[in-house]
PAGUFI-376641 format. One line per 10 residues: number of its first residue (from 1); their letters; for each residue x, y, z of N, C-alpha, C. Coordinates in Angstrom, 1 decimal. Each point is the difference from the previous one (the first is absolute). Example, Ala and Ser with C-alpha at 12.3 -4.5 7.8 and 13.67 -1.06 7.14 Angstrom:
2
1> as> 13.2/-5.7/7.8/-0.9/1.2/0.0/0.9/1.2/0.0  -0.4/1.1/-0.7/0.9/1.1/0.0/-0.8/1.1/0.8
//
This chain:
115
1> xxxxxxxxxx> 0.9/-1.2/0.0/-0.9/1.2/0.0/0.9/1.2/0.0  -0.7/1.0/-1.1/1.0/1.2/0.3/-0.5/1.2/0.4  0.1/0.7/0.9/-0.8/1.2/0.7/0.7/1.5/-0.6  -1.2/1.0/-0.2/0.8/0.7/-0.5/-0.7/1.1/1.2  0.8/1.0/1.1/-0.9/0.9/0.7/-0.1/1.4/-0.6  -1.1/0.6/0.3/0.4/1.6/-0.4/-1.1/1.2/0.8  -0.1/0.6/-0.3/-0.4/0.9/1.0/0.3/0.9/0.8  1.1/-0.4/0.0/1.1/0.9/1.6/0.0/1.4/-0.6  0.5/0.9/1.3/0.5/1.5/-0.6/-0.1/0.7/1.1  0.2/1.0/0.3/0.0/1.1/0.6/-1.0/1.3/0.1
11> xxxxxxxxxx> -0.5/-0.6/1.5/-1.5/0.6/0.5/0.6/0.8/1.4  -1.3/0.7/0.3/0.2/0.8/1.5/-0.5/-0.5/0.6  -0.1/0.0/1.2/-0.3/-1.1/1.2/-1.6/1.0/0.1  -0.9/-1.4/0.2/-1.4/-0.2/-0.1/-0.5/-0.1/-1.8  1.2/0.5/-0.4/-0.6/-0.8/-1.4/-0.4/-2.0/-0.3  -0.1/0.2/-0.9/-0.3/-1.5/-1.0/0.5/-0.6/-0.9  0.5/-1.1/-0.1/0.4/-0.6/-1.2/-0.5/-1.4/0.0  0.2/-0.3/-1.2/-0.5/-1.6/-0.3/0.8/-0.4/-0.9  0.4/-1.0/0.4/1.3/-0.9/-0.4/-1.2/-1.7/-0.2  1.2/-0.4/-1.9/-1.0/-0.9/-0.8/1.3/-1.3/-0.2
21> xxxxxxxxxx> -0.5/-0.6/0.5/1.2/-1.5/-0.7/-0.8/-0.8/-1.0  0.7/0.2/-1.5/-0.7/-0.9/-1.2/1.0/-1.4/0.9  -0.7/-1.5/-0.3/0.6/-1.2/-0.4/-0.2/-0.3/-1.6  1.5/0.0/-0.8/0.2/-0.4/-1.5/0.4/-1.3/0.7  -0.3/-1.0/-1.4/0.4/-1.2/-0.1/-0.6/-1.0/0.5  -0.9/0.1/0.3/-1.1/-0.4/1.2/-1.4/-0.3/-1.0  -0.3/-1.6/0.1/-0.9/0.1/-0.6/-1.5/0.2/0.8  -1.0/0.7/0.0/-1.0/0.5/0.9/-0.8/-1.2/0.8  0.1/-1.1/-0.5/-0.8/-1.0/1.2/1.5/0.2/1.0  1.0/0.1/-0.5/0.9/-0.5/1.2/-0.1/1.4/1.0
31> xxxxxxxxxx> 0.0/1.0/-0.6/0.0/1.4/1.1/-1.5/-0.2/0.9  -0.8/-0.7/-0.4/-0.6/0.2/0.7/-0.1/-1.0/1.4  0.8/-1.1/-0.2/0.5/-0.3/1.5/1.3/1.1/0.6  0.5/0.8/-0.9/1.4/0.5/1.1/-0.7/0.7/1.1  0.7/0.0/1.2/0.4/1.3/0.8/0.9/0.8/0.1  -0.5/1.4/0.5/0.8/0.5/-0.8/0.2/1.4/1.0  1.1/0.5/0.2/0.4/0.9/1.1/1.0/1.4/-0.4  -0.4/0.7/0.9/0.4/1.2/0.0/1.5/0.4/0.6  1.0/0.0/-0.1/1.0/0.6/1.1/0.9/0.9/0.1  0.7/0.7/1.1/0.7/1.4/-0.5/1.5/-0.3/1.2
41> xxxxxxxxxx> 0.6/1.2/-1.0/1.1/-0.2/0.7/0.8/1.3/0.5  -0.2/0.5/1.1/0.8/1.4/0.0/1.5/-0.2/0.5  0.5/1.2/-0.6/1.6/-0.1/0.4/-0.1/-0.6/1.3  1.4/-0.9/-0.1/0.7/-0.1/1.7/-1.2/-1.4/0.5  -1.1/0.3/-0.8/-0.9/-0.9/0.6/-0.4/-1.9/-0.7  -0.4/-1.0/0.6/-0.1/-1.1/-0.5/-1.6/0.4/-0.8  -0.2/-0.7/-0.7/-1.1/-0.3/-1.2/-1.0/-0.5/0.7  -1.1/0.7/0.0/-1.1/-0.7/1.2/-1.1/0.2/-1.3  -0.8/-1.3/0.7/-1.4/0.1/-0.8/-0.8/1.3/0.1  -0.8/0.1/-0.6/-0.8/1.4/-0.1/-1.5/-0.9/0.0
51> xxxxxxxxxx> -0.3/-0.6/-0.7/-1.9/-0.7/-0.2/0.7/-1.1/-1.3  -0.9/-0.7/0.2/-0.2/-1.4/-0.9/-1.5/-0.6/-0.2  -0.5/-0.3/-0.8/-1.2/-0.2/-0.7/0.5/-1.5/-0.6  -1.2/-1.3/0.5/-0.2/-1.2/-0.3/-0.5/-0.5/-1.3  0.1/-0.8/-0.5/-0.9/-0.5/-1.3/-1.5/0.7/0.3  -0.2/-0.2/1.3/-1.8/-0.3/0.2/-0.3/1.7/-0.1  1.2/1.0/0.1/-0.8/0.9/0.7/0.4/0.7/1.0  0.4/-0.9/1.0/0.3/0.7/1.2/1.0/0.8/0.2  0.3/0.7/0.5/1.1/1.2/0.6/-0.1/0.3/1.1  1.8/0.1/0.1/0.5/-0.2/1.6/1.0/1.7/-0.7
61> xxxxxxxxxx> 0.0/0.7/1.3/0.3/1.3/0.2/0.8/0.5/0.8  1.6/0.4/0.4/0.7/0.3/1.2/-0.8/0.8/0.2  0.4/0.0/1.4/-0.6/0.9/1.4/0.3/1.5/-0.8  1.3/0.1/0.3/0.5/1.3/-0.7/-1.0/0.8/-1.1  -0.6/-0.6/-0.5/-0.5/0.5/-1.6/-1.4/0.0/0.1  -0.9/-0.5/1.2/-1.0/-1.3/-0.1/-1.0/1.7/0.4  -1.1/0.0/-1.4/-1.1/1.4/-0.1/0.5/1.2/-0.7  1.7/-0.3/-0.7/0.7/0.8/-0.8/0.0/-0.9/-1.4  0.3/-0.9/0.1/0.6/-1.0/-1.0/-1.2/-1.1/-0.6  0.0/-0.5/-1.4/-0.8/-0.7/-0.3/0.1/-0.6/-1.1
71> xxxxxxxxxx> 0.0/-1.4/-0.5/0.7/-1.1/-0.2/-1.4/-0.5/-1.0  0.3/-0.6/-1.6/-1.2/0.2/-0.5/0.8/-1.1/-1.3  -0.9/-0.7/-0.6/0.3/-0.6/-1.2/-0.9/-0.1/-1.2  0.6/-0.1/-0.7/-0.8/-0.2/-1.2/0.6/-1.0/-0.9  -0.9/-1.4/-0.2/0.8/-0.9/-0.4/-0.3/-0.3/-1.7  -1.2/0.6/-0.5/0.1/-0.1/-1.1/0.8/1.3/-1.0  1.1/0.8/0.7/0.7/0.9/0.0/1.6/-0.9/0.3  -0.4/-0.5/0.6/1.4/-0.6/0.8/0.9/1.3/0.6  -1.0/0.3/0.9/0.8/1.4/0.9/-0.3/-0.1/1.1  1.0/0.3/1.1/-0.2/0.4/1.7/0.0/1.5/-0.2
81> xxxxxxxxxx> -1.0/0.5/1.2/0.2/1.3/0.0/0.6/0.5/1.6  0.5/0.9/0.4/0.4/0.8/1.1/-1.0/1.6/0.1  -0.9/0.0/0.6/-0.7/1.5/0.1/0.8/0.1/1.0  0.9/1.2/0.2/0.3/0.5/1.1/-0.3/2.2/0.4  -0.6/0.1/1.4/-0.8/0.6/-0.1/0.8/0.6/1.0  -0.6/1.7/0.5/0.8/0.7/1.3/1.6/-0.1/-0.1  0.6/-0.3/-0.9/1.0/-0.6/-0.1/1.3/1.1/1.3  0.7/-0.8/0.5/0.6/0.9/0.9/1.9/0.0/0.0  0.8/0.4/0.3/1.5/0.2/-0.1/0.8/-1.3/0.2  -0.7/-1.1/0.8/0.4/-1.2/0.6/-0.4/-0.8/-1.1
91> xxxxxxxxxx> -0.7/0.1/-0.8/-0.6/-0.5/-1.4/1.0/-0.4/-0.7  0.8/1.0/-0.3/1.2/0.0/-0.9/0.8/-1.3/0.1  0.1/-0.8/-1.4/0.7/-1.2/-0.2/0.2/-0.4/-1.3  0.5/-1.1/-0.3/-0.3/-0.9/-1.3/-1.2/-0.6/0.2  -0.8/0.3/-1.2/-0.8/-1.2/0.4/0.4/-1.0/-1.4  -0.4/-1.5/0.8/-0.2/-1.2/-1.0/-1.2/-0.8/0.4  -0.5/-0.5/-1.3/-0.9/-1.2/-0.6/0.7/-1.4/0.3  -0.5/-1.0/0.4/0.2/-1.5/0.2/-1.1/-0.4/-0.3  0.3/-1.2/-0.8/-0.6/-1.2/0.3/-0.2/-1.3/1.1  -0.2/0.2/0.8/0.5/-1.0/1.2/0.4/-1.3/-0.6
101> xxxxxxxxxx> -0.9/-0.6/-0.8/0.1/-1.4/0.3/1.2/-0.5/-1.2  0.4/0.8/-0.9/0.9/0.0/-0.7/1.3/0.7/0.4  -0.2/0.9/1.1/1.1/1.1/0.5/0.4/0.5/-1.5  -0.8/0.3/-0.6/0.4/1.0/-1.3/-0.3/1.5/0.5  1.3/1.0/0.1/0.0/1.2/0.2/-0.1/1.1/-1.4  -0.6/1.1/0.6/0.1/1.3/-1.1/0.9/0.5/0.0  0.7/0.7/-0.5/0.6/1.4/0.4/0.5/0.7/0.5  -1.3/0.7/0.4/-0.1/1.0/1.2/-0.2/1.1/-0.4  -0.9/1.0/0.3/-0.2/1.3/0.0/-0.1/0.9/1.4  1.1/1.3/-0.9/-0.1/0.7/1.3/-0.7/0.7/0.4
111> xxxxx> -0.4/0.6/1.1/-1.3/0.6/1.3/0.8/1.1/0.9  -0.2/1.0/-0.5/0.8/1.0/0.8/-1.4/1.1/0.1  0.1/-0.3/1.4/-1.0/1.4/0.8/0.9/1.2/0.6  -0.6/0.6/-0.5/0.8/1.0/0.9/-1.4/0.8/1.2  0.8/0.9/0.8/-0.6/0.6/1.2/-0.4/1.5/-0.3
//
């Protein structure tokens, strides 16, 4: 699977962005078992989950993000989405796209809030 992320850029804190991971290569019955996750990485800092979304549906949300952040698919698209909302200075990171069950990573796009 190949993930491609994009969306990232440079917003003011309480703005918005939405960040989109295409899966190429992937044929559409198979995306629709993946799960599929969100993650970011700020300087100095280790790579922590952000939200992840199941075949079925479901989505799981860090604390951190959880009423800011929102985690969305579209499978006959073959796309994860990231709504990120209020966005605030602690925001700021890489983000990447995974596929869990394949550990196929994106990218990464960058997320810079400023204050």
């Amino acid at each position: 699977v190949q993930l491609q992320a994009s969306g990232g850029g440079l917003v003011q804190a309480g703005g918005s962005l939405r960040l989109s991971c295409a899966a190429s290569r992937s044929i559409l019955s198979v995306f629709w078992g993946f799960t599929l996750g969100w993650y970011r990485q700020a300087p100095g800092k280790e790579r922590e989950l952000v939200a992840d979304i199941s075949d079925s549906g479901t989505a799981n949300v860090a604390d951190s993000v959880k009423g800011r952040f929102t985690i969305s698919r579209d499978n006959g698209k073959r796309r994860t989405y990231l709504q990120m909302n209020n966005l605030k200075p602690e925001d700021t990171a890489v983000y990447y796209c995974r596929e869990i069950t394949t550990d196929s990573w994106g990218q990464g796009t960058q997320v810079t809030v400023s204050s």
